[in-house]
Phi, psi and omega in degrees: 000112193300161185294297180302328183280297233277297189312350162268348172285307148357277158313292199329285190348285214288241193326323174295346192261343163262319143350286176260005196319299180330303179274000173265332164310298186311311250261331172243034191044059196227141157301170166311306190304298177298319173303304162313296155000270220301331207256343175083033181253154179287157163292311154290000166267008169279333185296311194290331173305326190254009178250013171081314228264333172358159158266330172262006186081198152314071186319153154314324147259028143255339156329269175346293175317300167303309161008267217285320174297292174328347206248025180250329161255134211280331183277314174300316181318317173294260189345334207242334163296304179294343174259356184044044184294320232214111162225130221270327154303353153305277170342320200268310186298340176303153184268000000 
């Protein structure tokens, strides 16, 4: 897999993951504000992240992280199967 596919993979990732952050927040019942805690971020680069407007979006390894926290609770942990945020054979093949 070539440099240019995986960062475009990436990106998919990345943006489906902003995309559903609200309902995945909901999904373990945490605010913006705990949520941002958790990630070691201000509430308001939480906002802007989940509001799309960031300039630089969402990163990749900040994907990972929120990842990793949702993947900790079993109802976002459903959600993140069902919207197909995550794929861990991805994940592997990066170098």
């Amino acid at each position: 897999m070539n440099t240019d596919h995986i960062k475009e993979i990436q990106q998919e990732y990345t943006e489906k993951l902003v995309k559903y952050m609200p309902e995945l927040r909901q999904a373990i019942g945490v605010n913006q504000y705990a949520f941002a805690r958790k990630l070691g971020i201000s509430r308001s680069t939480m906002v802007y992240l989940e509001s799309g407007s960031r300039k630089k979006g969402l990163t990749f390894h900040m994907y990972l992280a929120v990842i990793m926290i949702f993947m900790q609770y079993e109802d976002s942990r459903k959600l993140i199967e069902k919207y197909q945020l995550f794929d861990k054979e991805f994940i592997i093949q990066i170098d």
